[in-house]
C-alpha positions as CSV (number, residue, x, y, z in Angstrom):
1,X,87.6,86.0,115.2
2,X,85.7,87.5,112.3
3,X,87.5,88.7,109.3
4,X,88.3,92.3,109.2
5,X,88.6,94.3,105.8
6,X,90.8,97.3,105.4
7,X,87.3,99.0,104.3
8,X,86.2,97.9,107.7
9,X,89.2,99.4,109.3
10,X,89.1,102.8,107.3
11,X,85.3,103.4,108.2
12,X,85.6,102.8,111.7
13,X,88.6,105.0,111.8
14,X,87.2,107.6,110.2
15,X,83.9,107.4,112.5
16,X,86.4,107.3,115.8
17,X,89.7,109.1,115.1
18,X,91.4,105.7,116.3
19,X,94.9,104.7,115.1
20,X,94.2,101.8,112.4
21,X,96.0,99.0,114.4
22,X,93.2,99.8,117.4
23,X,90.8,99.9,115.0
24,X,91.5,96.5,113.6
25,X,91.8,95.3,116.9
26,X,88.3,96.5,117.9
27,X,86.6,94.8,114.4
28,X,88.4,91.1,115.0
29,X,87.7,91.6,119.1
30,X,83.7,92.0,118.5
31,X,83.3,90.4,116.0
32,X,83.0,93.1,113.0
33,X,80.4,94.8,114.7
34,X,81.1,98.5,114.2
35,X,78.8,99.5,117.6
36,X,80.7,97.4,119.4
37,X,84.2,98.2,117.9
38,X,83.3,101.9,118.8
39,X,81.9,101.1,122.6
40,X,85.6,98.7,122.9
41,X,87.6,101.5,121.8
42,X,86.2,103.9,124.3
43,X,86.1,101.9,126.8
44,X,89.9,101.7,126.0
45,X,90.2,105.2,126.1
46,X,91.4,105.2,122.5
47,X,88.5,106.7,120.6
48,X,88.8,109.6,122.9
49,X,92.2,110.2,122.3
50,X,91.7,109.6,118.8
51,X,88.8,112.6,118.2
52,X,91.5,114.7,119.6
53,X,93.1,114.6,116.4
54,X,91.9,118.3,115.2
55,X,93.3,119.9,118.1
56,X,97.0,121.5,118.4
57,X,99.4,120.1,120.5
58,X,102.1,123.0,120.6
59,X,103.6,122.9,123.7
60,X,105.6,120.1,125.2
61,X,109.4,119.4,125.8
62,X,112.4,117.9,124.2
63,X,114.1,114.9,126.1
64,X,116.8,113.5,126.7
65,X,118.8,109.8,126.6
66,X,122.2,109.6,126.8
67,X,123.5,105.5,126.7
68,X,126.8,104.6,128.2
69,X,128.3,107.8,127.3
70,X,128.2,107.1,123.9
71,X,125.0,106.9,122.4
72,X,122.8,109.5,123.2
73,X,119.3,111.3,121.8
74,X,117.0,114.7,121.5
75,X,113.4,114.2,121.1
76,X,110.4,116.8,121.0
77,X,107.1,115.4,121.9
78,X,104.2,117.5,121.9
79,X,101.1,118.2,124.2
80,X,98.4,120.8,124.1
81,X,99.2,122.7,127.3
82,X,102.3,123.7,129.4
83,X,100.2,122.1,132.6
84,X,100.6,118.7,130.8
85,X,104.0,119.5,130.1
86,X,105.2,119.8,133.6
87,X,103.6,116.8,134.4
88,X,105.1,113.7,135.4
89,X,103.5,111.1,133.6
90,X,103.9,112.8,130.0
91,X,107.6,113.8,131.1
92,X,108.0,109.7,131.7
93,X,106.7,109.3,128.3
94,X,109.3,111.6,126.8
95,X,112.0,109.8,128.7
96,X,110.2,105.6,127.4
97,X,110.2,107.9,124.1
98,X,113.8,108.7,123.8
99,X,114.8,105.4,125.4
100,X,113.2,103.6,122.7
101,X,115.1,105.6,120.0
102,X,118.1,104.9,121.4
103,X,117.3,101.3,121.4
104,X,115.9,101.1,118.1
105,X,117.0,103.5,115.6
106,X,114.4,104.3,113.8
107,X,115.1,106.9,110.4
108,X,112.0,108.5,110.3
109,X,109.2,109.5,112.7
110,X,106.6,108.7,111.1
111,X,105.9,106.6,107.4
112,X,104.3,109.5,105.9
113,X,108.2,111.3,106.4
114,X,109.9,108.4,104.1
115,X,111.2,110.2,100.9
116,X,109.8,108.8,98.2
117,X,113.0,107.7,96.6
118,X,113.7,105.8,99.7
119,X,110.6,103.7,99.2
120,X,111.2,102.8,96.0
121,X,114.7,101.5,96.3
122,X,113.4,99.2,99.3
123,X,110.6,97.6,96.8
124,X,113.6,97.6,94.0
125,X,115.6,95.5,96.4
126,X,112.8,93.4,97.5
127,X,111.3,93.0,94.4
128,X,114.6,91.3,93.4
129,X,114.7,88.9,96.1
130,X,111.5,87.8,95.7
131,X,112.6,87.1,92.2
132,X,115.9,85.2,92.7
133,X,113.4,83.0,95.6
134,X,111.7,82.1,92.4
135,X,108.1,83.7,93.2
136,X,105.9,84.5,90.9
137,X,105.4,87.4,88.9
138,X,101.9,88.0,89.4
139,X,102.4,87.4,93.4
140,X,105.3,89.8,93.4
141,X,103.0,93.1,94.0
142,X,101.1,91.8,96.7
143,X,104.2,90.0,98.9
144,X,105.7,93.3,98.1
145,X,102.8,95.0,100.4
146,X,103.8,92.6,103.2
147,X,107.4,93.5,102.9
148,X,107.0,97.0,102.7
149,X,104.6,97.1,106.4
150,X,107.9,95.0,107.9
151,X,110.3,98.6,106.4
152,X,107.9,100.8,108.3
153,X,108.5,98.8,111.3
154,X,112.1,98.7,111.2
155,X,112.2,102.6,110.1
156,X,109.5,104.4,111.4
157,X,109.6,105.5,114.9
158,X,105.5,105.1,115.5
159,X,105.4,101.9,113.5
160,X,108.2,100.2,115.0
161,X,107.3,97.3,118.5
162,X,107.6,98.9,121.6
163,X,110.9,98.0,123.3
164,X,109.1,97.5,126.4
165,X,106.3,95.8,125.4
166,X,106.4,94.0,121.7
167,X,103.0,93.4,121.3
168,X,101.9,97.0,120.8
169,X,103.9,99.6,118.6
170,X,105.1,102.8,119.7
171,X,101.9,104.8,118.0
172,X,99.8,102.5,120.2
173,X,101.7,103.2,123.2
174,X,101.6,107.1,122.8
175,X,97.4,107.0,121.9
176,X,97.4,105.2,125.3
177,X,99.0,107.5,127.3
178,X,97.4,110.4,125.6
179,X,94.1,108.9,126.7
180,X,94.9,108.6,130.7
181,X,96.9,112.0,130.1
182,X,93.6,113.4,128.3
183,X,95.5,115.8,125.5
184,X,97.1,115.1,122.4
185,X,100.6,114.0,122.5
186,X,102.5,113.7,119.0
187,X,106.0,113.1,118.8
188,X,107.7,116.0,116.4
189,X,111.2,114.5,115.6
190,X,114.5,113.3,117.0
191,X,118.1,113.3,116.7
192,X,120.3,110.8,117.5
193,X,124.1,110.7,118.0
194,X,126.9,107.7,117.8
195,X,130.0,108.5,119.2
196,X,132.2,108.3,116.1
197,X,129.5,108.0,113.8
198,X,130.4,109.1,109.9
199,X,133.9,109.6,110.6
200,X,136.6,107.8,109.1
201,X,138.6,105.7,111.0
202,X,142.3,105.5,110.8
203,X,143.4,102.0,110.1
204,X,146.9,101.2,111.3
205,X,149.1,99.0,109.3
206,X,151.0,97.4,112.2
207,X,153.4,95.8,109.6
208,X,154.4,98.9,107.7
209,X,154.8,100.5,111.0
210,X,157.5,98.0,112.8
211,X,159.2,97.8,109.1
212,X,159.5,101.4,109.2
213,X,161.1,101.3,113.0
214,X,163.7,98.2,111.8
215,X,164.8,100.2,109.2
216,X,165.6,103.2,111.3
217,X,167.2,101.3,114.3
């Protein structure tokens, strides 16, 4: 496979709309050639999905996913028409969608949605593994790009493998159902719920407790 440049990847996703994953899929599948890379992605249905990117996808609906009773999850995908909503192919999607969250966990939707600070103490941390590994300085910034794509995977909802299907993330996944749907689905946000979670548990101390009964008997 030919190498493929991030330039190469930009300008072809500029041109198509296509997510950048797809994109770089395209370039190392024909070779680099951009006219190819285009015809691969449409013939994917991708680059039409992508060049729906100016349009508004307002309506939608907000699924469901409750696990075992005691995990359980709201998300709101998107779509451009109330017709789409009601059907049962984008309503599956909502379901895989909510599924996967519960799965997952992902923090965030999407990486552009990572609060800067949160970014930064992930490459402070890193940063000081890579140090106490004994890597060089000079290496550090560029490992440090590596390490930061493996955060978006683990916390971003888009970026993160598909639990059904590892080899394609859950951006991919949505750009390819948009394309046999034929409107632009975006997922909004999410909630998820733990039974329990953030609440303090009480810890018995069993000792204290049968000390406490001797000394009344």
């Amino acid at each position: 496979m030919a190498e493929v440049s991030a330039q190469m990847v930009k300008e072809l996703r500029e041109k198509t709309g296509a997510g950048m994953m797809d994109c770089k899929k395209a370039l190392a599948e024909t070779g680099g050639d951009f006219a190819k890379a285009e015809e691969w992605l449409r013939k994917k249905g991708i680059a039409k999905a992508g060049a729906k990117g100016d349009r508004v996808a307002a309506e939608g609906i907000i699924g469901t996913y409750v696990h075992g009773g005691r995990i359980g999850v709201l998300v709101e995908v998107n779509c451009e028409t109330d017709f789409v909503a009601r059907n049962e192919d984008f309503q599956a999607l909502v379901k895989d969608v909510a599924m996967h969250i519960a799965a997952a966990n992902p923090q965030f939707v999407r990486r552009e949605e990572v609060p800067t600070e949160n970014l930064e103490k992930e490459k402070e941390i890193e940063r000081e593994l890579l140090k106490q590994q004994g890597k060089p300085e000079a290496m550090l910034d560029k490992i440090l790009v590596g390490k930061m794509e493996k955060y978006y995977e683990r916390a971003c909802l888009v970026d993160q493998p598909w639990v059904k299907d590892d080899k394609k993330k859950v951006g991919e996944m949505v750009t390819e159902r948009a394309a046999k749907i034929g409107e632009k689905i975006s997922i909004r946000r999410f909630a998820r719920f733990v039974v329990g979670e953030g609440i303090e548990k009480k810890k018995d101390d069993l000792a204290a407790e049968v000390a406490k009964q001797l000394g009344q008997a």
